[in-house]
py3Dmol code that shows the C-alpha trace and the ligand (Angstrom):
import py3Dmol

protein = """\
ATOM      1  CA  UNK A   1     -21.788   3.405  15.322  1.00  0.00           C
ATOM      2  CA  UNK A   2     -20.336   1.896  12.170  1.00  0.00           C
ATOM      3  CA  UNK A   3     -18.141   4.051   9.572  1.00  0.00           C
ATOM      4  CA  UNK A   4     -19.876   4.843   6.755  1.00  0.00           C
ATOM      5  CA  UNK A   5     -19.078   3.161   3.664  1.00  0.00           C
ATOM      6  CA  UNK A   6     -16.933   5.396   1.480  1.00  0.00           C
ATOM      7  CA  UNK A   7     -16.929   4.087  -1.925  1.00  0.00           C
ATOM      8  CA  UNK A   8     -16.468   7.197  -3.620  1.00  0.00           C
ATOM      9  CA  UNK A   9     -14.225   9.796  -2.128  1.00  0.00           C
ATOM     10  CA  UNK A  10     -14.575  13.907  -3.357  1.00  0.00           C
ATOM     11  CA  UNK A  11     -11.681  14.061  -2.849  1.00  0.00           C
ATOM     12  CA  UNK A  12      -9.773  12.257  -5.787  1.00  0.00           C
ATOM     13  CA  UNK A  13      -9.290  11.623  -9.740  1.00  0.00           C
ATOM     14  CA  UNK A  14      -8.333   8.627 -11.594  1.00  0.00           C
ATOM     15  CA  UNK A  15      -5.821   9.213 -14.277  1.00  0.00           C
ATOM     16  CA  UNK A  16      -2.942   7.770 -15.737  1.00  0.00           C
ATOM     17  CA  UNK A  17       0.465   8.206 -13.449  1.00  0.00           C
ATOM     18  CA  UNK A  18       3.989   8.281 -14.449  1.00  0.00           C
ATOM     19  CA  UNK A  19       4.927   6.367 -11.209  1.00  0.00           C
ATOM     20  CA  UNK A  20       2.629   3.174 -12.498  1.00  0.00           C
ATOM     21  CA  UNK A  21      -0.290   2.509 -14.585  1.00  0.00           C
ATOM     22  CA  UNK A  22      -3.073   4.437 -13.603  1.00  0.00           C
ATOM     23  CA  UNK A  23      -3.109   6.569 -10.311  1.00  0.00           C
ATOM     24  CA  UNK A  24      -5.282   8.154  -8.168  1.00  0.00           C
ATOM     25  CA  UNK A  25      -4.840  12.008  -7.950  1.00  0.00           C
ATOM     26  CA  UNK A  26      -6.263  15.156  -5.878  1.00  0.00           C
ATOM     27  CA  UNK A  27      -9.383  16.669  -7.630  1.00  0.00           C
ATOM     28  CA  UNK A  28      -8.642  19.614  -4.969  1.00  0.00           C
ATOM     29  CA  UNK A  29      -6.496  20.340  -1.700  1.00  0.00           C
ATOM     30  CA  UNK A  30      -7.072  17.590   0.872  1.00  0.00           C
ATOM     31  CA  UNK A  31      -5.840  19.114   4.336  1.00  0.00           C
ATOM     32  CA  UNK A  32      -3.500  16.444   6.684  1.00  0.00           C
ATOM     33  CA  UNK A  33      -5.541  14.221   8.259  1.00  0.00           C
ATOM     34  CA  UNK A  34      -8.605  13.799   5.887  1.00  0.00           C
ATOM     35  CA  UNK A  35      -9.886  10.357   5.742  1.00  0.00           C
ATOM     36  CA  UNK A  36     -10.229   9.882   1.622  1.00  0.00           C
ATOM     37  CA  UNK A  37     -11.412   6.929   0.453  1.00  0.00           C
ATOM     38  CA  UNK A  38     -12.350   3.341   1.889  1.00  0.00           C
ATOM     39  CA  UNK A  39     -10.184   0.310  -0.093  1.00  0.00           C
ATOM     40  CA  UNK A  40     -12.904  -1.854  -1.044  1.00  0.00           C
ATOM     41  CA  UNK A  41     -13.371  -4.769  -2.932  1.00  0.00           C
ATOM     42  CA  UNK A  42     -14.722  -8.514  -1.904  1.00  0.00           C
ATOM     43  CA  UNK A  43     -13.786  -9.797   1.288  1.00  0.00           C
ATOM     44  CA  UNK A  44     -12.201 -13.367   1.090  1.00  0.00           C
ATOM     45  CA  UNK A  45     -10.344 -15.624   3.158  1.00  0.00           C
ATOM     46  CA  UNK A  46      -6.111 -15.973   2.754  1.00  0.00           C
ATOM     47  CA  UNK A  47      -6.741 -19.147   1.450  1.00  0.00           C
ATOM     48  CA  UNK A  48      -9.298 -18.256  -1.012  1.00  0.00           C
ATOM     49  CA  UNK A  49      -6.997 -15.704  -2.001  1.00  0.00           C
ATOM     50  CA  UNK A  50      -4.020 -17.820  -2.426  1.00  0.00           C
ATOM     51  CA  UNK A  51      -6.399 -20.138  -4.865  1.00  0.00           C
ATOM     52  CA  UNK A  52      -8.020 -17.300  -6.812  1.00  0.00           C
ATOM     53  CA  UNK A  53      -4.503 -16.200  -7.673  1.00  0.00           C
ATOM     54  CA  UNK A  54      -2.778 -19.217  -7.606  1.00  0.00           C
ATOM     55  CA  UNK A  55      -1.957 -19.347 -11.403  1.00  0.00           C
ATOM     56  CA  UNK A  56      -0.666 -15.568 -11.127  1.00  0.00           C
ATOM     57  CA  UNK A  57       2.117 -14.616 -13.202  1.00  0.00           C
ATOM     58  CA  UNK A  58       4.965 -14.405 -10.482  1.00  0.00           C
ATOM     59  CA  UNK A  59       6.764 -11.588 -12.718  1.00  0.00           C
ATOM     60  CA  UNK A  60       3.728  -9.274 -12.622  1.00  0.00           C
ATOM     61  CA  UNK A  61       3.510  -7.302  -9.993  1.00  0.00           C
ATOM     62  CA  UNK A  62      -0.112  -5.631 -10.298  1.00  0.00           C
ATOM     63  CA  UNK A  63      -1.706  -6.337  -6.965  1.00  0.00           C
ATOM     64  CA  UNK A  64      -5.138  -5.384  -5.188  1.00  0.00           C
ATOM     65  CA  UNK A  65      -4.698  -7.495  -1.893  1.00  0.00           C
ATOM     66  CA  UNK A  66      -4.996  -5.853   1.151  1.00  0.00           C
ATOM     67  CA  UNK A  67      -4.523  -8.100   4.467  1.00  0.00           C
ATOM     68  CA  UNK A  68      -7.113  -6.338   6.932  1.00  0.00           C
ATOM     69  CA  UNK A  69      -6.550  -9.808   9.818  1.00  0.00           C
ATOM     70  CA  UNK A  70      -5.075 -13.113   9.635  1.00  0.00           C
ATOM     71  CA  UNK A  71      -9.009 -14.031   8.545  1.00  0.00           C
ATOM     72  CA  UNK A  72      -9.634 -11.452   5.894  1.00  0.00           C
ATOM     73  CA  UNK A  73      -7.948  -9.826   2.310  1.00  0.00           C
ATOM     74  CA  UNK A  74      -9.575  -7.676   0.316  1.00  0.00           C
ATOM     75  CA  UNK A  75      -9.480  -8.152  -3.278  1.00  0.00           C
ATOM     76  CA  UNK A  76      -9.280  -5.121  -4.844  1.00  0.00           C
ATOM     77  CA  UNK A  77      -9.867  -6.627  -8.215  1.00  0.00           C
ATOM     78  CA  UNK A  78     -13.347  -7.519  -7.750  1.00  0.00           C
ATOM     79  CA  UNK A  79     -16.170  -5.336  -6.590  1.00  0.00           C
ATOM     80  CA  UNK A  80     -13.443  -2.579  -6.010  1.00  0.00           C
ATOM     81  CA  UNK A  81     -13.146   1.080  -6.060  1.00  0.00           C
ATOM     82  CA  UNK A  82     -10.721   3.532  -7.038  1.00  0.00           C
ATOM     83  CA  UNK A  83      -8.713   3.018  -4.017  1.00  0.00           C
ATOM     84  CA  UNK A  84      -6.970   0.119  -5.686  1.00  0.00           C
ATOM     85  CA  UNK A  85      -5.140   2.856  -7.883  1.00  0.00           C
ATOM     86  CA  UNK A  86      -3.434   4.178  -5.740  1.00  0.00           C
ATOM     87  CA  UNK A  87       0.423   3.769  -5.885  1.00  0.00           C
ATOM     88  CA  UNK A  88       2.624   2.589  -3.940  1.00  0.00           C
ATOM     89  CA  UNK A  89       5.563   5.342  -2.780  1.00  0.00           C
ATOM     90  CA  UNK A  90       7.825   4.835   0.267  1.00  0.00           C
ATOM     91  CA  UNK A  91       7.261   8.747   0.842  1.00  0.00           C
ATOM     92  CA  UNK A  92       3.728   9.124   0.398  1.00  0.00           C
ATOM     93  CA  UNK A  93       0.948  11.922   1.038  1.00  0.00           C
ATOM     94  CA  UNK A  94      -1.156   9.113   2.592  1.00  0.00           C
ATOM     95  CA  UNK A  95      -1.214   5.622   4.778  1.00  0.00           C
ATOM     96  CA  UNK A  96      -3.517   3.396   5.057  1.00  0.00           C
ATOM     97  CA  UNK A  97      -5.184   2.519   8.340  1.00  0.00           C
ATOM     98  CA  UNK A  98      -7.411  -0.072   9.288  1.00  0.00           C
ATOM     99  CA  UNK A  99     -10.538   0.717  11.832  1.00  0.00           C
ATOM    100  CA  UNK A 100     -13.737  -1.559  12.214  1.00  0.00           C
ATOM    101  CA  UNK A 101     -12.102  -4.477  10.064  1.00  0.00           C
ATOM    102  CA  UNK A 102     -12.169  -2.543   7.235  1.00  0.00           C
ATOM    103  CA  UNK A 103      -9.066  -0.122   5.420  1.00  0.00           C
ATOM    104  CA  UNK A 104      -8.936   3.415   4.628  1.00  0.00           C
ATOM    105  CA  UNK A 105      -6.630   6.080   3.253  1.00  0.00           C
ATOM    106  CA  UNK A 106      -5.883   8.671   4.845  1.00  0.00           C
ATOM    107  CA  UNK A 107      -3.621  11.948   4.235  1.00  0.00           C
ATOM    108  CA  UNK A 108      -0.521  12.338   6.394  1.00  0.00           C
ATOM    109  CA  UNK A 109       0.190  15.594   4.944  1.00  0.00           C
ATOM    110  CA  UNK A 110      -1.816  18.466   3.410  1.00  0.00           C
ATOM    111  CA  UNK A 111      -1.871  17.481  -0.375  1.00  0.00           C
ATOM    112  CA  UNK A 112      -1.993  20.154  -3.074  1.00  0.00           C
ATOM    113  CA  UNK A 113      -4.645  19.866  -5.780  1.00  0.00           C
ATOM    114  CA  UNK A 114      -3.033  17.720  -8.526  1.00  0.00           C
ATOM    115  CA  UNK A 115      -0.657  15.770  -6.708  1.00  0.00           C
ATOM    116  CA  UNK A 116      -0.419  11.731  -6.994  1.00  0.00           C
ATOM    117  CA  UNK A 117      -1.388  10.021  -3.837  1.00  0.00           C
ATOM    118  CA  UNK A 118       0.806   7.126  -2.197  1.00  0.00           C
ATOM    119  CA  UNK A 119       1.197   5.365   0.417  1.00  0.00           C
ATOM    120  CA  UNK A 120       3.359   2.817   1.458  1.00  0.00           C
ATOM    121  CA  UNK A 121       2.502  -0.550   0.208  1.00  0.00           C
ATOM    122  CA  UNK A 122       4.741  -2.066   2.243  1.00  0.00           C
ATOM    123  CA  UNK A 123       4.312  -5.964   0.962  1.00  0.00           C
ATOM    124  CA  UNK A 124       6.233  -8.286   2.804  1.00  0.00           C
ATOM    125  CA  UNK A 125       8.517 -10.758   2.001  1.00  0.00           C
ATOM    126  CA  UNK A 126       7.875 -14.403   1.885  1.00  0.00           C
ATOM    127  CA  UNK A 127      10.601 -17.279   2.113  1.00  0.00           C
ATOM    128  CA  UNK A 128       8.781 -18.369  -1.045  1.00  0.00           C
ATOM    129  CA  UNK A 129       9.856 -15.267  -2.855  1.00  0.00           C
ATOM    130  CA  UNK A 130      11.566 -15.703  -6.565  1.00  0.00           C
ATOM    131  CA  UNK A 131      15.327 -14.557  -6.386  1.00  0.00           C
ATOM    132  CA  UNK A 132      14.636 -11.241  -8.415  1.00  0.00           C
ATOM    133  CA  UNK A 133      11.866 -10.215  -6.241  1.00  0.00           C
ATOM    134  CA  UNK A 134      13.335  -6.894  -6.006  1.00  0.00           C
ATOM    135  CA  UNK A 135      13.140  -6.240  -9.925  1.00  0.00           C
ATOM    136  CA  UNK A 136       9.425  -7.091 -10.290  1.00  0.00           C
ATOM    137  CA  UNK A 137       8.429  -5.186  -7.103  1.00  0.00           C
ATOM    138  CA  UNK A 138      11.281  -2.715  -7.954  1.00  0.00           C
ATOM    139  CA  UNK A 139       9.780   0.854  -6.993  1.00  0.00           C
ATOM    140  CA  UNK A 140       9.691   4.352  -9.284  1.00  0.00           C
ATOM    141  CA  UNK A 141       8.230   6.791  -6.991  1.00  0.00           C
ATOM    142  CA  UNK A 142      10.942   9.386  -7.272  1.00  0.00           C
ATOM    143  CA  UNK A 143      10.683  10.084  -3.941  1.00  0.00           C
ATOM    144  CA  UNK A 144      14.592  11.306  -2.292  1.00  0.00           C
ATOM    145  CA  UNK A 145      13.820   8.503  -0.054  1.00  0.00           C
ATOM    146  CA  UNK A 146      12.839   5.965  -2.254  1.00  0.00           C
ATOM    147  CA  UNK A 147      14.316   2.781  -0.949  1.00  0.00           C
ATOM    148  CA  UNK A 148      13.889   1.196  -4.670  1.00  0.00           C
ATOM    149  CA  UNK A 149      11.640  -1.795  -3.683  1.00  0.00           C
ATOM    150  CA  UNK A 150       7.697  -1.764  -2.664  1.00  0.00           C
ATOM    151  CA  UNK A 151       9.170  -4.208   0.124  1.00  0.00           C
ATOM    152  CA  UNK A 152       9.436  -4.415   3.378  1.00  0.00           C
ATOM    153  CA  UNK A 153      11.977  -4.599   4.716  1.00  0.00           C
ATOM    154  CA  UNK A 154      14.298  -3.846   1.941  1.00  0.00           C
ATOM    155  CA  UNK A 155      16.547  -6.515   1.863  1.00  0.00           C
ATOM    156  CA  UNK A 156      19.803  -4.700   0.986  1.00  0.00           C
ATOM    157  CA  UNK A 157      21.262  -2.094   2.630  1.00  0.00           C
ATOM    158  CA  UNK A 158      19.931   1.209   0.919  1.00  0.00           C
ATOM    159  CA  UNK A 159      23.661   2.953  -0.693  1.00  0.00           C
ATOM    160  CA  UNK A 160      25.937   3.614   2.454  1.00  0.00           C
ATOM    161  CA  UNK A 161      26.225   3.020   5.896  1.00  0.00           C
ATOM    162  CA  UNK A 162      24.679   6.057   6.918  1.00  0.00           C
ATOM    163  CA  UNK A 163      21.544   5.335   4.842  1.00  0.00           C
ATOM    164  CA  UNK A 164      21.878   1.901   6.620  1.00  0.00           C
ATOM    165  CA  UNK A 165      21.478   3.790   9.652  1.00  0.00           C
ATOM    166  CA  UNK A 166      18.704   5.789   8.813  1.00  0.00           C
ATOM    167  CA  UNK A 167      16.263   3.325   7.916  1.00  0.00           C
ATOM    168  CA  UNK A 168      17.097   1.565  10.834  1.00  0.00           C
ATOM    169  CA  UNK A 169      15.748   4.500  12.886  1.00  0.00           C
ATOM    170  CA  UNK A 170      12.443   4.419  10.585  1.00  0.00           C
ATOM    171  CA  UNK A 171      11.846   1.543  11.190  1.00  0.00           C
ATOM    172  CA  UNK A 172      12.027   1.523  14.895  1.00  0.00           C
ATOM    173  CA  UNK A 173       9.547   4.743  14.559  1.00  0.00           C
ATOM    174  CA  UNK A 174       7.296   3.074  12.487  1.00  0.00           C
ATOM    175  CA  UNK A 175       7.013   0.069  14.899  1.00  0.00           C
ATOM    176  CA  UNK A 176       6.313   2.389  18.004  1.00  0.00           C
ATOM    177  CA  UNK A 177       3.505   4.266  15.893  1.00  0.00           C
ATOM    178  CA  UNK A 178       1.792   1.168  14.876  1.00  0.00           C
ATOM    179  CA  UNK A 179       1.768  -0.938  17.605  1.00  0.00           C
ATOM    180  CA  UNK A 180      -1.878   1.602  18.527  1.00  0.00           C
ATOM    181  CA  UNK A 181      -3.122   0.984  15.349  1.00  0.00           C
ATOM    182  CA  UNK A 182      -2.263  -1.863  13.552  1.00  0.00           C
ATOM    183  CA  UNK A 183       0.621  -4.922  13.496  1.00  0.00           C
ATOM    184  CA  UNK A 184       3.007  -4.269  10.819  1.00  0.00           C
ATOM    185  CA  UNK A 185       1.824  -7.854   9.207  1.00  0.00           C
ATOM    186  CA  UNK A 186      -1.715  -6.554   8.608  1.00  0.00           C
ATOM    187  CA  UNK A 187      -0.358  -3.004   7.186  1.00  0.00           C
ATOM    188  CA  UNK A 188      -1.133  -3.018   3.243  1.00  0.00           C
ATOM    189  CA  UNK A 189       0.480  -6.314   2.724  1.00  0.00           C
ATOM    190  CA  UNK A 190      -0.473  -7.653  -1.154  1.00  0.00           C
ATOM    191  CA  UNK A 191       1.222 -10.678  -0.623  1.00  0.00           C
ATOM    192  CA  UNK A 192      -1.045 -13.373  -1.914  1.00  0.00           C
ATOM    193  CA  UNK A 193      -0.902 -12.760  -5.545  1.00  0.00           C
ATOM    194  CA  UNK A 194       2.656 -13.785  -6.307  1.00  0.00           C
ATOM    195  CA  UNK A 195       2.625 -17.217  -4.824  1.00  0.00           C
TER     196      UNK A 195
END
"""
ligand_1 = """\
1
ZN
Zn 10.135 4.294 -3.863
"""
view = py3Dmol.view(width=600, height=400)
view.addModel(protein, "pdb")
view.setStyle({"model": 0}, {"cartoon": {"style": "trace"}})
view.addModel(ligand_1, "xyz")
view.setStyle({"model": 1}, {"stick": {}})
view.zoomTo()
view.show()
């Protein structure tokens, strides 16, 4: 049985965020676990998305791509909902997962009413990059862990060795947890519209 489209979500309020333009925050308490919103928007291939955004200012970093598969993006700038609002935070309330071909939100942690959901954008890098890559995808979330870029991996070390050491054990975590649901190449990667 198919997932129900979830175009609107209860859950959530748009509004404008500190963290980045506008933001998506909880209209109420959203318990650990709840599924909030689908990301939707028109389904196109990566090369169709590579063309639409071909002419893309490379310093602005808006970005409403999602990679579900090597076949499929979602543009989040066209027939979208208010998923696309959401922020990007490298300690977020939220992650995105991706079931049926299609991507949803959901909470990691109970969320208090009023809170800014995030999750981690986690946009890869790309041998094409420009060199300050890191200052237009430089990241504000506040977060304690904030590793200061919406990247993945971030590229330098994060402070001192033992932060070094510390993402290094994330990210060996995050690859065990996501090898059930989803390669780390197809996780919220909004890649195409900076080429
Ligand atoms: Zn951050």
């Amino acid at each position: 049985m198919a997932i129900p489209l979830m175009r609107t979500s209860p859950w959530i309020e748009v509004r404008n965020s500190k963290i980045h333009g506008k933001g998506v925050f909880a209209a109420k308490r959203i318990p650990k676990g709840t599924r909030i919103i689908e990301y939707i928007g028109e389904r196109i291939s990566h090369k169709e998305a590579d063309d639409r955004y071909a002419d893309h200012d490379p310093n602005d970093n808006h970005t409403f791509l999602f990679i579900v598969d090597r076949k499929t993006v979602i543009d989040g700038g066209r027939k979208a909902n208010a998923a696309r609002y959401i922020n990007h935070s490298c300690n977020g309330n939220c992650e995105s997962a991706i079931a049926e071909r299609r991507v949803f939100i959901d909470a990691v942690r109970d969320i208090a009413k009023g809170e800014e959901l995030g999750y981690d954008y986690e946009i890869g890098r790309d041998k094409n990059d420009p060199p300050n890559v890191d200052e237009i995808y430089a990241c504000r979330c506040g977060s304690p862990k904030c590793r200061g870029t919406m990247l993945w991996p971030a590229k330098r070390p994060v402070k001192k060795k033992k932060a070094k050491k510390k993402v290094a054990a994330k990210t060996a975590v995050k690859k065990t947890s996501k090898k059930t649901k989803v390669s780390k190449k197809k996780k919220g990667k909004r890649v195409a519209s900076r080429r």
